[in-house]
MOPAC internal coordinates of N, CA, C and O (Angstrom, degrees):
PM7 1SCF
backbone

  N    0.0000 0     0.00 0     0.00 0    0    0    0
  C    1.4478 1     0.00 0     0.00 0    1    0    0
  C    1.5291 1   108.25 1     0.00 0    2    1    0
  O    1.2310 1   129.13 1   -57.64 1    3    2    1
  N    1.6278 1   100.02 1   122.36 1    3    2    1
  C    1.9164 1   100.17 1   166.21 1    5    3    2
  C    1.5610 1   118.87 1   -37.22 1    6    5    3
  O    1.2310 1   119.60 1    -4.73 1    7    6    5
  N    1.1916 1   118.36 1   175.27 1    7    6    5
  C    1.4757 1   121.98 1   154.79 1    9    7    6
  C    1.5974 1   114.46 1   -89.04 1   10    9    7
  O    1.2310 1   125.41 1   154.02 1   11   10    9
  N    1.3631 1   107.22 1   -25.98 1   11   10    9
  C    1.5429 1   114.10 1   152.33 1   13   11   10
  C    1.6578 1   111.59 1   -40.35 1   14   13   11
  O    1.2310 1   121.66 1    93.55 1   15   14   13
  N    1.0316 1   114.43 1   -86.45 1   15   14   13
  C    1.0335 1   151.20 1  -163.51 1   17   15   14
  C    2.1601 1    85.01 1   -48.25 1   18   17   15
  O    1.2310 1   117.95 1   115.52 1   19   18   17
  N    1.0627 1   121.51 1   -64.48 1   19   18   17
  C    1.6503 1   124.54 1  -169.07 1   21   19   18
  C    1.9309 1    90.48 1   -56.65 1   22   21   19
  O    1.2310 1   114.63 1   121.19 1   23   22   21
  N    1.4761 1   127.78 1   -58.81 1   23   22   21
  C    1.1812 1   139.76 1  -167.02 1   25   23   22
  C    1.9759 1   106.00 1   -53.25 1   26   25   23
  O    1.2310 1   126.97 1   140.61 1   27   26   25
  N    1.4245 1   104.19 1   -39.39 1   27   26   25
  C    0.9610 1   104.60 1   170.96 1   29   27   26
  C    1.7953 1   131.23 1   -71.28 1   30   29   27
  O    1.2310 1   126.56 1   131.46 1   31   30   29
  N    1.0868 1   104.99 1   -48.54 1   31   30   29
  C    1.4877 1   118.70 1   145.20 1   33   31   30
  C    1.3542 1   120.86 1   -29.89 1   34   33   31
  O    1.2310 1   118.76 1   102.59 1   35   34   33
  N    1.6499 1   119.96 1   -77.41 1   35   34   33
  C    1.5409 1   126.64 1   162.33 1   37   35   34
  C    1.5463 1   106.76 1   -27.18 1   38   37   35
  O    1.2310 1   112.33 1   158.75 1   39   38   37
  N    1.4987 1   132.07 1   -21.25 1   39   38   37
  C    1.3052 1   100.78 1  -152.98 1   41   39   38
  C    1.5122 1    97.39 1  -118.47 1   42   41   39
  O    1.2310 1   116.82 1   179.62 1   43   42   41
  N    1.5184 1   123.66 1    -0.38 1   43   42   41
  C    1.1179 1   121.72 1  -178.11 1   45   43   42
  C    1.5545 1   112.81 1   -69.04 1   46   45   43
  O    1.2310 1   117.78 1     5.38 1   47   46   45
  N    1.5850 1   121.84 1  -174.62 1   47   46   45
  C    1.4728 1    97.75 1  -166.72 1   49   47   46
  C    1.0237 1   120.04 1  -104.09 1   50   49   47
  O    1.2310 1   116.00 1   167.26 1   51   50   49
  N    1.4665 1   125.20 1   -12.74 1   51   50   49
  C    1.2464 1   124.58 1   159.64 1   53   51   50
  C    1.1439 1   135.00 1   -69.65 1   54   53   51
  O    1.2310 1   122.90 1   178.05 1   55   54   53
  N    0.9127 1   112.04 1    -1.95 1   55   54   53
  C    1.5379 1   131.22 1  -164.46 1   57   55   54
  C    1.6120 1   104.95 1   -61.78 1   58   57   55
  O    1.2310 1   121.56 1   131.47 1   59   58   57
  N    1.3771 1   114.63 1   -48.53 1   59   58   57
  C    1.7200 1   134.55 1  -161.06 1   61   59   58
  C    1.7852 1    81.61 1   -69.14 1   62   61   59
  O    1.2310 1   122.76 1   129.88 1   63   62   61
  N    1.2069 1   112.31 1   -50.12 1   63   62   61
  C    1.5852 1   117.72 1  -134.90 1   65   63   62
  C    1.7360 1    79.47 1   -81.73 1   66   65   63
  O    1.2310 1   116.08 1   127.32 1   67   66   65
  N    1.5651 1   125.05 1   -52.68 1   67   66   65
  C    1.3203 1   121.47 1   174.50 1   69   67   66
  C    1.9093 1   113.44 1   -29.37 1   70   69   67
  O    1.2310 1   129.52 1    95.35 1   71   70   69
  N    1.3783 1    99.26 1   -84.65 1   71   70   69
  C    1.3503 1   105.63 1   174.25 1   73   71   70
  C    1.6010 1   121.66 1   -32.52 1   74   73   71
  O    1.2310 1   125.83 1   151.89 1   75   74   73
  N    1.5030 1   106.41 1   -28.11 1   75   74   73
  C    1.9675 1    94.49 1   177.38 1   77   75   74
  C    1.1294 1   100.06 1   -86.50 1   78   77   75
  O    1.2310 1   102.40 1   154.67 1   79   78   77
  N    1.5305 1   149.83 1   -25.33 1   79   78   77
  C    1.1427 1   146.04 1  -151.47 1   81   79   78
  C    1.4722 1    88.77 1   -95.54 1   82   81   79
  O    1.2310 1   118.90 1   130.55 1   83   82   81
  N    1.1151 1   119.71 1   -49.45 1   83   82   81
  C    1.7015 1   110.62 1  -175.32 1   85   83   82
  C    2.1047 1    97.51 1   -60.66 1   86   85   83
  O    1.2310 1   118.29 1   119.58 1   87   86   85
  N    1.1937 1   120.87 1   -60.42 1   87   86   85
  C    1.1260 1   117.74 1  -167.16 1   89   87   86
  C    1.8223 1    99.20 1   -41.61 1   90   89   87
  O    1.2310 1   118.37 1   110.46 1   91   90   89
  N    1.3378 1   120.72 1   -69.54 1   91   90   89
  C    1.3911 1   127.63 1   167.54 1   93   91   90
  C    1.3934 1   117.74 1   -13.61 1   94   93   91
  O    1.2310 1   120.00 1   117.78 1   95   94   93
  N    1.1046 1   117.60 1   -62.22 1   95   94   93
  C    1.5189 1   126.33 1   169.87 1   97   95   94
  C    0.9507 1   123.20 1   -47.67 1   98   97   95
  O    1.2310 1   120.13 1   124.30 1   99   98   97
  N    1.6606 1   117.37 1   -55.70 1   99   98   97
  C    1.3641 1   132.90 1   165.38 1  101   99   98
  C    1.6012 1   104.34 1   -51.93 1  102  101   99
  O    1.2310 1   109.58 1   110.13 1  103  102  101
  N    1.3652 1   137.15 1   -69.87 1  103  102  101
  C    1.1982 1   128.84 1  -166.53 1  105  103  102
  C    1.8646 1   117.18 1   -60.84 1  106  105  103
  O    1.2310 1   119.21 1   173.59 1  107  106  105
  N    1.5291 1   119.11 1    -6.41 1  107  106  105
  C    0.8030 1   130.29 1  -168.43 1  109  107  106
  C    1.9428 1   100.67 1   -92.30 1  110  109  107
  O    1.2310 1   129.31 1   144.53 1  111  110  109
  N    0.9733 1    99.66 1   -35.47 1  111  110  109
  C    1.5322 1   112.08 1   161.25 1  113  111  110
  C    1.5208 1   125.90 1   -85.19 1  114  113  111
  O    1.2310 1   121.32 1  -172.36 1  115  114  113
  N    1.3350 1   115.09 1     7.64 1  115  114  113
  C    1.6342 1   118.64 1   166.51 1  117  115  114
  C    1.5702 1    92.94 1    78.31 1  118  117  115
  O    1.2310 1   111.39 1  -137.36 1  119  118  117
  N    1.6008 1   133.81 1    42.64 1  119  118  117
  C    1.0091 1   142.54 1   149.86 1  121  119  118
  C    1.3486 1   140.12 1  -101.46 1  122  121  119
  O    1.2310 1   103.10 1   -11.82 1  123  122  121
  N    1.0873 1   148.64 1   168.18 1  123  122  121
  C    1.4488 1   144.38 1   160.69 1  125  123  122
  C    1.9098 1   101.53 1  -143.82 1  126  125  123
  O    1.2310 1   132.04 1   -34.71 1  127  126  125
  N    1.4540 1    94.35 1   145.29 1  127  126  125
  C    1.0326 1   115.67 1  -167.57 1  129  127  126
  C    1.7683 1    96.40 1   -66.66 1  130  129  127
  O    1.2310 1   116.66 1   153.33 1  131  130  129
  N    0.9242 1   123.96 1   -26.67 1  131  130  129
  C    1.5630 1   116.11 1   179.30 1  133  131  130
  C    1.8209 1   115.02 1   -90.48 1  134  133  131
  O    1.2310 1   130.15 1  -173.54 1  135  134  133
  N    1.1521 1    98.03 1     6.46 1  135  134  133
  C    1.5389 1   121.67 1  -179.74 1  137  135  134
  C    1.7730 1   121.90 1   -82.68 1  138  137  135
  O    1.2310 1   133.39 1   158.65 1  139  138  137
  N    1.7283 1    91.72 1   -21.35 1  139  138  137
  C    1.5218 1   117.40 1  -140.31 1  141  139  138
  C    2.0296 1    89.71 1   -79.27 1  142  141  139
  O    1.2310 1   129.03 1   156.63 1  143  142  141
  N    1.2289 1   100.20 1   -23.37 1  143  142  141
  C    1.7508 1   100.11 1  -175.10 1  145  143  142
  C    1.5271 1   123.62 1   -96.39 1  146  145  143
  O    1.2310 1   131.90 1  -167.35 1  147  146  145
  N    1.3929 1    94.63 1    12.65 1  147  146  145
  C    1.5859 1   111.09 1  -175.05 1  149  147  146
  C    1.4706 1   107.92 1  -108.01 1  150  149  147
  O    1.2310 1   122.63 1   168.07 1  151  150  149
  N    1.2251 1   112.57 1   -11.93 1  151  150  149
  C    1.8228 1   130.75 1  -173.97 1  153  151  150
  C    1.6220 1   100.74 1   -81.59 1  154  153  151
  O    1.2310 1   118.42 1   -40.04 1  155  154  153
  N    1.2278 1   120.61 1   139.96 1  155  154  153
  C    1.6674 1   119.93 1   145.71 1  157  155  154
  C    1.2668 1    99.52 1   -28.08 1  158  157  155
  O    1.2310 1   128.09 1   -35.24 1  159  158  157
  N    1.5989 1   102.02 1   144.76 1  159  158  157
  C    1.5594 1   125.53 1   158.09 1  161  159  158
  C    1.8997 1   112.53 1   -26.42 1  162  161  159
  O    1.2310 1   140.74 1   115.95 1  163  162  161
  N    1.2480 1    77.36 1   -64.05 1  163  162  161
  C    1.7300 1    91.97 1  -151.09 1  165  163  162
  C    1.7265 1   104.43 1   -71.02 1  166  165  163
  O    1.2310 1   118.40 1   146.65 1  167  166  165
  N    1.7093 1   120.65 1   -33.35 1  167  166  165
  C    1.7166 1   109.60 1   153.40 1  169  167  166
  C    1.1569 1   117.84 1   -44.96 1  170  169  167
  O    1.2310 1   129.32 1   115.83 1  171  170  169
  N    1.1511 1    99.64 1   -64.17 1  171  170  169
  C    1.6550 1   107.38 1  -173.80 1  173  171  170
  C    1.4833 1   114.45 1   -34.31 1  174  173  171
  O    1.2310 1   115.14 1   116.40 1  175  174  173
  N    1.0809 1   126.82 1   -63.60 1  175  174  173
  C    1.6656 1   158.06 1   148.74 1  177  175  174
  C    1.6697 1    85.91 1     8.53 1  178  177  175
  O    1.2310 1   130.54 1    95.77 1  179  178  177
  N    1.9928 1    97.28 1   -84.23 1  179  178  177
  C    0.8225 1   120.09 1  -149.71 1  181  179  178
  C    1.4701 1   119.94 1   -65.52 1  182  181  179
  O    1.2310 1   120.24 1   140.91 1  183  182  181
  N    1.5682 1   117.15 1   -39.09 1  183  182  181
  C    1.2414 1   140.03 1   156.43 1  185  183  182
  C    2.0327 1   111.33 1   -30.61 1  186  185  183
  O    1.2310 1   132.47 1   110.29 1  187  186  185
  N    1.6301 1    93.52 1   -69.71 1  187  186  185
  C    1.6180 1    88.15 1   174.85 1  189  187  186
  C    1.2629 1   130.26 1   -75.87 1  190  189  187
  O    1.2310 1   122.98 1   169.79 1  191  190  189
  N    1.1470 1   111.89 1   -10.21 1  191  190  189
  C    1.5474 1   113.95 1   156.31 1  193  191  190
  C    1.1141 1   131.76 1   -73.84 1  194  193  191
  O    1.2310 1   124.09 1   158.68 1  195  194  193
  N    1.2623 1   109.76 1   -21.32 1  195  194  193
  C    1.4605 1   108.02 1   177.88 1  197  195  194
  C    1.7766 1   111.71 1  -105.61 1  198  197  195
  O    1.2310 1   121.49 1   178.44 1  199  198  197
  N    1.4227 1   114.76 1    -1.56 1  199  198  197
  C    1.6472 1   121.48 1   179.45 1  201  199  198
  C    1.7406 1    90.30 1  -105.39 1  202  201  199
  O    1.2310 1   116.49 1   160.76 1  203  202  201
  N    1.5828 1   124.28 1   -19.24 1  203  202  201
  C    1.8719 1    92.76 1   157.94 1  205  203  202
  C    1.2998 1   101.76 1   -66.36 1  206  205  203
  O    1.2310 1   126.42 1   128.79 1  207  206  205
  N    0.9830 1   105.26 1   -51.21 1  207  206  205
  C    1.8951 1   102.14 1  -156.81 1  209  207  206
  C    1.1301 1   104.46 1   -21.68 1  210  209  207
  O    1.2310 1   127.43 1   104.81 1  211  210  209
  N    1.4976 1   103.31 1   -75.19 1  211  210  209
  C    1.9877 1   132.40 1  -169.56 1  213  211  210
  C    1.6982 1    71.49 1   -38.62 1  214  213  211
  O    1.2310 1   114.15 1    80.83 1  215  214  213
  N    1.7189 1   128.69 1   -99.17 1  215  214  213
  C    1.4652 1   125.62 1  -147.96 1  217  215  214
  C    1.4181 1   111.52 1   -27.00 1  218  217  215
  O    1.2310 1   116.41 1   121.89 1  219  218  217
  N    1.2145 1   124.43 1   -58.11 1  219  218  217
  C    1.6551 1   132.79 1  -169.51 1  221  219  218
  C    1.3389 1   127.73 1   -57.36 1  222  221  219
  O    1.2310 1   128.63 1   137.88 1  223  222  221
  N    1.7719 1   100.98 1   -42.12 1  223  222  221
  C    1.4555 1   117.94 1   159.69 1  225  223  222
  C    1.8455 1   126.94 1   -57.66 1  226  225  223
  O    1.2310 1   134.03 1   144.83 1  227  226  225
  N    1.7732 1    90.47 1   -35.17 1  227  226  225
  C    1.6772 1    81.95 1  -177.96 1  229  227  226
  C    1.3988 1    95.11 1  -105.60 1  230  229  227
  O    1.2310 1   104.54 1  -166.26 1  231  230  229
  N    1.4766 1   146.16 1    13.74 1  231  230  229
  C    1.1608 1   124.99 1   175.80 1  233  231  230
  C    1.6448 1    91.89 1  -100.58 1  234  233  231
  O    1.2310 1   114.06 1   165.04 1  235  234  233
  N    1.4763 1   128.86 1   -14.96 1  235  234  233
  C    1.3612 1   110.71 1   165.33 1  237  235  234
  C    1.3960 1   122.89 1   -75.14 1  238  237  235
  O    1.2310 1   125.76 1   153.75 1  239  238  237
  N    1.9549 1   106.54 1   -26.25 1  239  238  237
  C    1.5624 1   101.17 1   175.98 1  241  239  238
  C    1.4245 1    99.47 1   -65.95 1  242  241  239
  O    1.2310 1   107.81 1   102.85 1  243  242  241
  N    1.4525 1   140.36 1   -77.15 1  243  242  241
  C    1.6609 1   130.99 1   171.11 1  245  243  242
  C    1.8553 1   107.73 1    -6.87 1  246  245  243
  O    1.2310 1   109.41 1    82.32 1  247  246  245
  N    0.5692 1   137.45 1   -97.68 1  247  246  245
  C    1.3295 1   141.36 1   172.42 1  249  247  246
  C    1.3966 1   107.24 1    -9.92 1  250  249  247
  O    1.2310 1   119.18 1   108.54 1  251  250  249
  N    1.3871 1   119.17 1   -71.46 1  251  250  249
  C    1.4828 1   121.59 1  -162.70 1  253  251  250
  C    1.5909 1    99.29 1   -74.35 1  254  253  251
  O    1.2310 1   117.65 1   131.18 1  255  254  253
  N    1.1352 1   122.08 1   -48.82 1  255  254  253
  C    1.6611 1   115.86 1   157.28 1  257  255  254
  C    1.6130 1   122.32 1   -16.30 1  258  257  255
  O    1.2310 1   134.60 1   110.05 1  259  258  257
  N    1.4955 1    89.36 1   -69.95 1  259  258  257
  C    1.5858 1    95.59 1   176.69 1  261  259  258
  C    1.1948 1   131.74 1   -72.84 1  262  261  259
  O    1.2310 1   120.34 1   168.91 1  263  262  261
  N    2.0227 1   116.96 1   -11.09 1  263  262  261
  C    1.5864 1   118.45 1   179.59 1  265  263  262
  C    2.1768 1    73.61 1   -73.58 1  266  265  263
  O    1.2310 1   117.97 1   130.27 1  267  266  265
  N    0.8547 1   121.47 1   -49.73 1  267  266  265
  C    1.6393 1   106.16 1  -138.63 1  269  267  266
  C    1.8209 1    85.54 1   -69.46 1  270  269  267
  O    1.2310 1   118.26 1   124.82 1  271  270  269
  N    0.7876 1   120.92 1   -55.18 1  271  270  269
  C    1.3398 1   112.74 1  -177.01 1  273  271  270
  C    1.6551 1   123.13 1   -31.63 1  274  273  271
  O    1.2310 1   123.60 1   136.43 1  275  274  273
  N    1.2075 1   110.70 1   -43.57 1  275  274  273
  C    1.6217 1   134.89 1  -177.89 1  277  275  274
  C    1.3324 1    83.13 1   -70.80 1  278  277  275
  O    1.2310 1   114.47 1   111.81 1  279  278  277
  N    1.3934 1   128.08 1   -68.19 1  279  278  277
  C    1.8561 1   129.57 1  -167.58 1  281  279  278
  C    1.7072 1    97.79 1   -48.41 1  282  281  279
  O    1.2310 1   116.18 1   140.21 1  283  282  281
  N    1.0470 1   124.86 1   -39.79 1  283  282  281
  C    0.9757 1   118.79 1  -167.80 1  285  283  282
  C    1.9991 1   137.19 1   -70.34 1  286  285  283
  O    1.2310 1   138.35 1   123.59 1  287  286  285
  N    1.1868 1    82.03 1   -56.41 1  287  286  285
  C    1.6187 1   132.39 1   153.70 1  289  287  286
  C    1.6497 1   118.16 1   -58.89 1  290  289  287
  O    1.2310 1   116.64 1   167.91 1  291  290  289
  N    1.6138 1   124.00 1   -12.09 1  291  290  289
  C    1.2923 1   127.35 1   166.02 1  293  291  290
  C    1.6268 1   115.73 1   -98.78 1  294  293  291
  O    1.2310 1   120.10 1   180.00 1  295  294  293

């Protein structure tokens, strides 16, 4: 991936809201995201795989919240 291409990413809008929800997750497990390179490989791994999830899952509930809200509200 370009740095174009990463910058562009960075700028979409979920992006900010992604990254706190993963940090959240992480801190909810006695982590910090600047913590994450001090872990074995394979926590680490496991840690960010499982704090997108959590991000992806609740930035789709946010979303689907808000289509029904708009459905609602029209």
């Amino acid at each position: 991936m370009r740095a174009s291409e990463r910058r562009e990413i960075a700028d979409l809008p979920h992006t900010t809201l992604a990254w706190q929800l993963i940090k959240i997750y992480l801190s909810r497990r006695g982590y910090r995201l600047d913590q994450m390179h001090q872990l074995p490989a394979e926590m680490e791994k496991e840690l960010m795989t499982a704090a997108n999830l959590y991000a992806s899952l609740k930035l789709a509930e946010i979303e689907s919240r808000s289509k029904l809200r708009r459905k609602i509200h029209s």
